[in-house]
TIRO-513862 format. One record per residue (C-alpha): x, y, z; residue in one letter. Coordinates in steps of 0.02 Angstrom, whole numbers, padded with zeros to 5 digits, always signed. Layout:
% TIRO-513862
XYZa;...
END
This chain:
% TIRO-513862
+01642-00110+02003x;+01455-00143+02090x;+01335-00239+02012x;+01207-00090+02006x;+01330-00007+01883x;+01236-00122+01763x;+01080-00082+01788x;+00954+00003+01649x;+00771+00006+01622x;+00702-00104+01482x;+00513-00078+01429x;+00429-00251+01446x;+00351-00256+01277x;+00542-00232+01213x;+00560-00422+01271x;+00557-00529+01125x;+00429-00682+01156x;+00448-00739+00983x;+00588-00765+00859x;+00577-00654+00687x;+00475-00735+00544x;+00658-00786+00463x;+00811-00822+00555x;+00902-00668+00488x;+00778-00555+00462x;+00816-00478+00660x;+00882-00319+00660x;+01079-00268+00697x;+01166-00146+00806x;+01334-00118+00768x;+01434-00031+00906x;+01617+00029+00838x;+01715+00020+00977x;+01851+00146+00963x;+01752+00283+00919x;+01586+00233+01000x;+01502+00258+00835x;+01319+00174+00812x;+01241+00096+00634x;+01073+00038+00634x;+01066-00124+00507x;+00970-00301+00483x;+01062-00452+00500x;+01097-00502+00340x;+01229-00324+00342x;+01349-00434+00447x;+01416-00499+00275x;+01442-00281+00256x;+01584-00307+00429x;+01672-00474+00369x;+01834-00485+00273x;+01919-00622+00200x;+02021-00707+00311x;+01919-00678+00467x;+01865-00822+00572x;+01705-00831+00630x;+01686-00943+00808x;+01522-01020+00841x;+01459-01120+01009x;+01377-01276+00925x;+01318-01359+01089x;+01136-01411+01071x;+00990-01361+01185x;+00916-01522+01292x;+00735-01529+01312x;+00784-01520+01490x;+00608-01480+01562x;+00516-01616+01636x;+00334-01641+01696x;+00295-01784+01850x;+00176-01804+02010x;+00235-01878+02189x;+00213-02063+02185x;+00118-02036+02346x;+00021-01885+02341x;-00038-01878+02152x;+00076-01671+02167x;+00128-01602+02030x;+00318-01586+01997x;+00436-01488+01865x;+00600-01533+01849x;+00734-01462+01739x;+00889-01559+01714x;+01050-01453+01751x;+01209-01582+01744x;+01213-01777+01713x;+01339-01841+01843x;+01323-02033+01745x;+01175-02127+01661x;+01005-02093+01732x;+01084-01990+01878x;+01063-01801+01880x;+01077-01635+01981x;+00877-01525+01927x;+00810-01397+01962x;+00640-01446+02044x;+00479-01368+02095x;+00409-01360+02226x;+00569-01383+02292x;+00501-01404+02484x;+00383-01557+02428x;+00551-01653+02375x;+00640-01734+02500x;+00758-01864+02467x;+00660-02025+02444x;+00524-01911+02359x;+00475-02039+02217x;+00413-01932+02046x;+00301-02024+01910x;+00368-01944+01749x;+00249-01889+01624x;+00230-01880+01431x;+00213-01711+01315x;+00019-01732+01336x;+00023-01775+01534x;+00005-01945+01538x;+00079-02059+01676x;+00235-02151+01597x;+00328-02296+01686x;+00501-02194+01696x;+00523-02136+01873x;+00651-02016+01968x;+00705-02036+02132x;+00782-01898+02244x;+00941-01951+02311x;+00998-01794+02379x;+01016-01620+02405x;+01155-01463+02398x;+01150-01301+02437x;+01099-01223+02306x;+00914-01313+02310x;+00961-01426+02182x;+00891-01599+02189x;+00987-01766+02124x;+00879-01875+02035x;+00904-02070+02005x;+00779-02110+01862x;+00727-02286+01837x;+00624-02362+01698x;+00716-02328+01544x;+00910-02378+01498x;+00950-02189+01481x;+00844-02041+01527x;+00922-01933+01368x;+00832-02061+01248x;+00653-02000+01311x;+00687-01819+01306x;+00628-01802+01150x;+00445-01888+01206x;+00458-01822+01382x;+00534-01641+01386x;+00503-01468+01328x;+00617-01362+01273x;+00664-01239+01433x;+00625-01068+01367x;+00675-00927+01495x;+00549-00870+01601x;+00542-00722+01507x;+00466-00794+01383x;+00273-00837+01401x;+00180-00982+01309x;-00012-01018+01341x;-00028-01091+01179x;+00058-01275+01179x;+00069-01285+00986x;+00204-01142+01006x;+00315-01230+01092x;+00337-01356+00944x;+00397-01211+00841x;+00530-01174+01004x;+00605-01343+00976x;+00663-01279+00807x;+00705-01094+00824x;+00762-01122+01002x;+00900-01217+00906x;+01048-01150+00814x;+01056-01228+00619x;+01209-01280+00679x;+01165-01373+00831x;+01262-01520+00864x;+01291-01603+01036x;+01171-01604+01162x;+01208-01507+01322x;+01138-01348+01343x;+00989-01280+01445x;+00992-01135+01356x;+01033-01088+01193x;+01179-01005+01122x;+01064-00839+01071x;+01184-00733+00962x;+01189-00896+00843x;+00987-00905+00811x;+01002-00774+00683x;+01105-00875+00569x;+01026-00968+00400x;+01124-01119+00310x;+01106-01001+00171x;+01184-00842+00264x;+01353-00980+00317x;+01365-01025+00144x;+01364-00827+00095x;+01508-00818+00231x;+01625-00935+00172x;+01603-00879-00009x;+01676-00722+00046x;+01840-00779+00106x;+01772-00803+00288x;+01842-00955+00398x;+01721-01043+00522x;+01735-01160+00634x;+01652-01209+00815x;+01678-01232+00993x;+01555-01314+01106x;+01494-01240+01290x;+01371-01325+01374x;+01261-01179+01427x;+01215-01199+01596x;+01096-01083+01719x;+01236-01015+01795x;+01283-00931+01654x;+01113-00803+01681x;+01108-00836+01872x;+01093-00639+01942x;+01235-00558+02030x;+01182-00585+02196x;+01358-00475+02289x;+01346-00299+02281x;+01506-00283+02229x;+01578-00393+02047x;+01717-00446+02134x;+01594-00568+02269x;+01516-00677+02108x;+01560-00842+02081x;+01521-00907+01912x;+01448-01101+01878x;+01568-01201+01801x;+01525-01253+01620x;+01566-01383+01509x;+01681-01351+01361x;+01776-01419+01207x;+01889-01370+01097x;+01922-01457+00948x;+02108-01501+00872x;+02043-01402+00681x;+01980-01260+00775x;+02121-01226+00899x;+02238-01247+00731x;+02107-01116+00640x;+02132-00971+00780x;+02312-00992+00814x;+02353-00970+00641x;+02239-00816+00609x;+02312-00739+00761x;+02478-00768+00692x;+02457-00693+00537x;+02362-00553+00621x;+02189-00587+00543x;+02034-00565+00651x;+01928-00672+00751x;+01739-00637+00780x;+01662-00737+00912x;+01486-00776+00894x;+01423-00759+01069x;+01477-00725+01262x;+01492-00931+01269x;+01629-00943+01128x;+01706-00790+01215x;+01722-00883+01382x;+01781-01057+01285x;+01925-00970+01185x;+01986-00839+01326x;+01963-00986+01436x;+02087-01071+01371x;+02222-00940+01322x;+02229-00885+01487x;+02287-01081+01516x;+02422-01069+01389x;+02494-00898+01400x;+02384-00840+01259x;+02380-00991+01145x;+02235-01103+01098x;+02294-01283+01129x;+02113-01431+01097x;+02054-01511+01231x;+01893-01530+01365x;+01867-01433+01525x;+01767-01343+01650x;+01763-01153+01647x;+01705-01044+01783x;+01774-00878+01684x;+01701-00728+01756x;+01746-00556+01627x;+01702-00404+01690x;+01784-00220+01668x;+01901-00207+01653x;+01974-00361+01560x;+02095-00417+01441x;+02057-00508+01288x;+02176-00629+01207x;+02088-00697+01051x;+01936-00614+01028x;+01954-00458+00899x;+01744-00423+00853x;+01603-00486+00944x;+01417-00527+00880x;+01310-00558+01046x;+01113-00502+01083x;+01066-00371+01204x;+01066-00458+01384x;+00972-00444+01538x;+01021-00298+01662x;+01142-00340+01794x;+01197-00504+01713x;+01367-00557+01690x;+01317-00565+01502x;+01311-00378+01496x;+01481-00352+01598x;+01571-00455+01474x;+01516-00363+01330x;+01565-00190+01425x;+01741-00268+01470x;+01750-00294+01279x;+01688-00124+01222x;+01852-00055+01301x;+01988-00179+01343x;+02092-00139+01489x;+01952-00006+01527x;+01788+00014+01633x;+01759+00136+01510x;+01652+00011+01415x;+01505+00008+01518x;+01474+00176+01500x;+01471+00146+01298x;+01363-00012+01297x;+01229+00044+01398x;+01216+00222+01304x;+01220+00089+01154x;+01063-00004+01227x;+00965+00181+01260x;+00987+00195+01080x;+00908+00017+01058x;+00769+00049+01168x;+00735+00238+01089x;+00735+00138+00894x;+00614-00018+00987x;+00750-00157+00954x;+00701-00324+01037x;+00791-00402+01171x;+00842-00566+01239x;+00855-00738+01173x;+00726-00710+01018x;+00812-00504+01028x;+00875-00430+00885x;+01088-00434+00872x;+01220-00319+00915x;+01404-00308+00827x;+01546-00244+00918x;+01696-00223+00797x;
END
């Protein structure tokens, strides 16, 4: 398939630049896969599409505040740096701008929320392809202790702030409820919507839940750069699969009970590793560089709750390999199913509204 298959045209003011007021107050698109029927719902109907038994798989990785704010030792320029991978202790591949101003040597003066000089430093050590920088940063025992003082949460550049008071309302809602460890540069999106309260209402009803973690990386909304699918490489991520939740999924797929992935990332961890172990789920750590694209086969996953995702991105080519299975057929399906979104105003993006295929 060629990457200008999934294309569409999105009205700018359709792209969310804050979350709703509550959590799950966004509103729902539910996409029924076999018959291409559309229902038009608020979040809180998911608990309308769950059955007992189900199990519900959520990425609980935690979003870094991976963006960083410095000035050249030497020439007093201004530097921002976003942390992509930690290779060990105070020694990491970023994103850097201006990216021609940072040769290795370059020697960056890290500064505080408020712009202040601090005495934490970063060195660049080195270079790839890409036009990724490795810092060293000196000063402090462990740059991830200071992230809290130093960095910002790294909203996607789709989303604007000029006021800085907003951003301290992005550290929370940029942040599922059930964020746990730190890793991501970008949230898990399809998991904003949920409330402690809405979980709770979830497991009343009979519903099984349990997490995976994926370290969302930028790789994961890098653009398709090849004309045609079959030229991307992915980024490899980060992932882990727990011991309880492997045992959670194999034994729901067993007994033929559903299981509802919350989000492309848990897609990626859990088909990740069945297509390691001939369709099993079997704990452990990894790297995944998983591309899915129509059309696709999907070992675990039986419903998926995701948000409406940028054109061309391998976001939106996994959800149209898992509209129709085996079929390219899907693509056709989801983007009529975002036409309908735009036509009824739904949001889009990371702060978006929520879509349900079942």
């Amino acid at each position: 398939m060629q990457t200008a298959d999934f294309d569409f045209i999105l009205p700018p003011e359709l792209i969310a630049q804050t979350p709703s007021p509550e959590r799950d107050q966004s509103r729902l698109l539910v996409l029924h896969r076999h018959s291409g029927e559309l229902a038009h719902c608020h979040f809180r109907n998911l608990l309308d599409y769950l059955h007992p038994g189900d199990v519900l798989v959520m990425n609980n990785s935690r979003v870094l505040p991976a963006r960083l704010r410095g000035s050249n030792a030497r020439t007093g320029g201004n530097f921002e740096m976003l942390l992509l991978e930690e290779n060990s202790v105070n020694d990491w591949w970023v994103m850097l701008r201006p990216g021609k101003r940072a040769r290795v040597g370059t020697e960056i003066i890290l500064h505080d929320i408020a712009g202040k000089p601090t005495p934490t430093r970063a060195t660049v050590i080195d270079t790839n392809p890409e036009g990724h920088r490795r810092l060293r940063f000196s000063g402090v025992t462990n740059i991830t202790m200071l992230l809290d003082a130093l960095g910002e949460i790294p909203l996607p550049p789709y989303i604007t702030r000029e006021n800085p008071d907003a951003l301290a309302a992005d550290k929370i809602r940029y942040q599922t409820v059930y964020a746990a460890p730190a890793g991501s540069v970008a949230a898990p999106t399809a998991g904003l919507h949920f409330t402690e309260t809405l979980l709770s209402e979830i497991r009343a009803r009979g519903v099984q839940t349990c997490f995976v973690t994926l370290h969302v990386g930028l790789g994961t909304f890098a653009p398709v750069k090849s004309e045609d699918l079959a030229g991307h490489t992915m980024h490899e991520e980060r992932y882990e699969l727990s011991d309880e939740t492997a045992r959670i999924i194999n034994a729901a797929k067993s007994a033929g009970r559903r299981v509802i992935a919350v989000g492309t990332t848990s897609v990626r961890v859990l088909e990740s590793v069945a297509a390691l172990h001939d369709g099993k789920l079997v704990a452990g750590g990894g790297r995944t560089r998983i591309f899915i694209y129509p059309p696709a086969t999907f070992k675990i996953v039986d419903a998926l709750l995701t948000n409406f995702h940028l054109p061309r991105s391998t976001l939106l080519m996994l959800v149209s390999a898992f509209a129709r299975p085996n079929e390219t057929g899907g693509r056709e399906m989801v983007l009529s199913a975002y036409a309908e979104a735009v036509r009824e105003k739904y949001r889009f993006f990371s702060y978006g509204d929520a879509m349900l295929l079942v």
